[in-house]
N, C-alpha and C positions, 0 to 999 in steps of 0.2 A: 305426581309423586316422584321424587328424586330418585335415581339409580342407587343404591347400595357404593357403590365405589364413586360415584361423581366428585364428593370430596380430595380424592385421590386421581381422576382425571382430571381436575383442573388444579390441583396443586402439582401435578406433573407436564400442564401447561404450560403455567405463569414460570416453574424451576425454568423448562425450554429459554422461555422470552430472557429471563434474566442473564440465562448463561450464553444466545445470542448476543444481549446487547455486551455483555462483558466481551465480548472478544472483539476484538479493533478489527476496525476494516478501515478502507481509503485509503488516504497516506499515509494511514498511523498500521498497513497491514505490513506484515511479514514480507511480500515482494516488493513494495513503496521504501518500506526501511531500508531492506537490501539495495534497491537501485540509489536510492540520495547517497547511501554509505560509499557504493561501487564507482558514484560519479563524484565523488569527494576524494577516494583513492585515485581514481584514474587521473584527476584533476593536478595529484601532486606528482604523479610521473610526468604528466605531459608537459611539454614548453607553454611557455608563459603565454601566447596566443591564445591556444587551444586551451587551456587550464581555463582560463576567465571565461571563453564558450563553453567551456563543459558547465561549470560557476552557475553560469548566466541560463543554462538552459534548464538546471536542473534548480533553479530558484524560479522560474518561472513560470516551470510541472508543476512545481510544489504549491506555488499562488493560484495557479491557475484549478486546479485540483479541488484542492483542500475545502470549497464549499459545494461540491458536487455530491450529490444525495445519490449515484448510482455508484456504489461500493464495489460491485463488478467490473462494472467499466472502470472507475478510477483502478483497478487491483488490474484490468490488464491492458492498460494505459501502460503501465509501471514499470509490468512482465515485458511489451515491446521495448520499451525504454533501456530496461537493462539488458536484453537481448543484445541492442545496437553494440551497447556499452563491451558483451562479453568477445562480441566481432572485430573489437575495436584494437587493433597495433600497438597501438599506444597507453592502449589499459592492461594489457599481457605481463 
């Protein structure tokens, strides 16, 4: 016999699951966006060298990234990445 409320524990479930998946994670998270944005800023202060390594490295996070099923790790992948970025002279 079913619980009285199980109707409403599991459609308080499936709401959880939905409103998980609806929130981005990876590169598509909140600290991922900030660091491509912060290395696309930095990118246009910097001299023309370094602008194309910044370019380069942060297209090739984003590649490298982007089919990685560990949403944690790729979110603090992102967090060290922008870190470097906010230590960086030439992103100031």
């Amino acid at each position: 016999m079913l619980h009285p409320r199980s109707p409403l524990i599991l459609l308080g479930g499936l709401a959880g699951l939905l409103l998980a998946s609806a929130c981005p994670g990876g590169t598509e998270s909140r600290v991922c966006t900030e660091y491509f944005d912060r290395a696309e800023t930095c990118a246009a202060k910097a001299p023309a060298q370094k602008a194309e390594m910044l370019r380069g490295i942060a297209k090739l996070t984003k590649d490298g990234l982007k089919n990685n099923q560990n949403k944690t790790g790729v979110e603090d992948t992102c967090r060290e990445m922008l870190e470097t970025l906010n230590t960086d002279p030439d992103c100031k």
